[in-house]
C-alpha positions in Angstrom: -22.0 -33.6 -33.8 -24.5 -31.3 -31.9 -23.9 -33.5 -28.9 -19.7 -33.6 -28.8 -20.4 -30.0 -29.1 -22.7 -30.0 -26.4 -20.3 -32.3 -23.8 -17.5 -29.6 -24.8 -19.7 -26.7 -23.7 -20.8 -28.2 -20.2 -17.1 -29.1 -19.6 -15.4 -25.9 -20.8 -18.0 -24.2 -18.5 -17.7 -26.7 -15.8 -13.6 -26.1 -15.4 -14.7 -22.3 -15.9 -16.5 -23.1 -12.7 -13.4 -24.7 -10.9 -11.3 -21.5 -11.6 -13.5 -19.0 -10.3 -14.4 -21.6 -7.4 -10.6 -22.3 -6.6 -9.5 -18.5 -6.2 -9.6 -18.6 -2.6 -6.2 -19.6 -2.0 -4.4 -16.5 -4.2 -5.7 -13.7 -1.9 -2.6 -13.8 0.0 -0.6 -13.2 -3.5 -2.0 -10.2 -4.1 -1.9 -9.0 -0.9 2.1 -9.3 -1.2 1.9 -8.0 -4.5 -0.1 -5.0 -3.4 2.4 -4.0 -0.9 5.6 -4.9 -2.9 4.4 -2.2 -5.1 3.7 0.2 -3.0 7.0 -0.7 -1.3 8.8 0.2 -4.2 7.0 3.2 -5.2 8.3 5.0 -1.6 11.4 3.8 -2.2 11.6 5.6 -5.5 9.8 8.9 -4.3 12.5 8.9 -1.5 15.5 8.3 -3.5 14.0 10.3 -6.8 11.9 12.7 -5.0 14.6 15.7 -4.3 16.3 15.2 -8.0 12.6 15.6 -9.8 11.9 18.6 -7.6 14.8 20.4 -8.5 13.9 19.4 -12.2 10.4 20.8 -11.7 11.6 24.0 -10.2 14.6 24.9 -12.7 12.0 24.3 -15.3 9.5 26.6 -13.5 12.0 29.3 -13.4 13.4 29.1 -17.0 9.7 29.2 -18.4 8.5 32.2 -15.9 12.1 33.6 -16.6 12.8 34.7 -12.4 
């Protein structure tokens, strides 16, 4: 028993091994992930940006009451 337990060990920690070891090839992904997001966010801010400003502003004014 103590050895099947022991093969299991060495080969969950060997494949362990392989994934950290094959990561090379996904830096690209995030890369493209990275920069769709940030994509999107200025697309947002530009097309949301003047509608939450006058948000912010009629609430400022109906708090301060000017």
């Amino acid at each position: 028993m103590r050895e099947l337990v022991s093969r299991h060990w060495i080969s969950a920690r060997t494949a362990f091994g392989d994934l950290i070891d094959d990561d090379r090839g996904d830096v690209p992904g995030w890369v493209l992930i990275t920069l769709m997001t940030a994509g999107l966010v200025v697309v947002i801010w530009a097309l949301a940006g003047p509608a939450l400003a006058g948000l912010f502003e009629q609430a400022i004014e109906r708090v301060s009451g000017f």
